[in-house]
C-alpha positions, 0 to 999 in steps of 0.5 A: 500500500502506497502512503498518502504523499505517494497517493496524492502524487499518483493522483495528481498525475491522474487528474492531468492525463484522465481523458474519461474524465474518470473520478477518483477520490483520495482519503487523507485522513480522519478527523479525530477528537482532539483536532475536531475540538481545535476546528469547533473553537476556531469555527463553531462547526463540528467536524469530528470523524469527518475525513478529509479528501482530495479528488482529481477535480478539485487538483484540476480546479486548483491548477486552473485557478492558481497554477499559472505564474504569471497570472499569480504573481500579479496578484502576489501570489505563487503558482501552485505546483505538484509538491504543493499538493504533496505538502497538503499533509502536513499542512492540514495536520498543524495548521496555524489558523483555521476559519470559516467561510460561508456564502449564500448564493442567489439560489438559496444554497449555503456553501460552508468551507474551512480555510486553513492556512500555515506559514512556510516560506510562504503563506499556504491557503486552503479551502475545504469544503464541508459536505455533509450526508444523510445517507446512511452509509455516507461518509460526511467529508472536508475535501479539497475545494482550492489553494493558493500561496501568498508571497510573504512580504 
């Protein structure tokens, strides 16, 4: 069994050369208790037990978004590359600021998504949307919507 940086990278790879357009989605982790208890008081939401996922969707939506360098560093930020999706891990993990992001749209629908962000060289953004079931059955998840780099000053 390959480990989750060697899935995701695999999984990158997939999402740039899948033309069935196929979906595969890929578990980083379990939300346990103690890290449930950390997004609870940063957020109020609840999220114990949720897994955190990455599809090859959201690799592509990603890309398109913040994967060009010349389009970013207009906006003083850094392309988004392969390691940085590898890097997902250990960010999502130890985060150093957590928050809560919600938007109502003009159908009514109410998208709450969990922004985690952690200085390294740079500042590293990631959206997590929440998606939560009813079926039994279901797993209720927090998978990737979008990340970006911010330059530090």
């Amino acid at each position: 069994m390959m480990d989750i940086k060697s899935q995701i990278e695999a999984l990158y790879d997939f999402a740039l050369d899948n033309p069935q357009n196929e979906y595969k989605i890929i578990d980083i982790f379990r939300i346990e208790a103690d890290f449930a208890l950390k997004i609870q008081a940063a957020t109020g939401i609840e999220v114990n037990g949720f897994i955190v996922s990455i599809d090859n969707y959201s690799i592509i939506h990603t890309l398109l978004r913040h994967g060009n360098p010349a389009k970013e560093a207009k906006h003083g930020q850094i392309a988004i590359t392969k390691s940085d999706f590898i890097r997902l891990v250990d960010l999502l993990n130890a985060p150093d600021t957590i928050r809560l992001d919600i938007k109502t749209y003009k159908n009514g629908v109410v998208k709450e998504t969990l922004i985690f962000s952690k200085e390294y060289e740079h500042y590293y953004v990631v959206a997590k949307e929440i998606r939560r079931v009813s079926k039994k059955g279901k797993t209720n998840r927090l998978i990737l919507q979008t990340m970006y780099i911010r330059k530090k000053a």
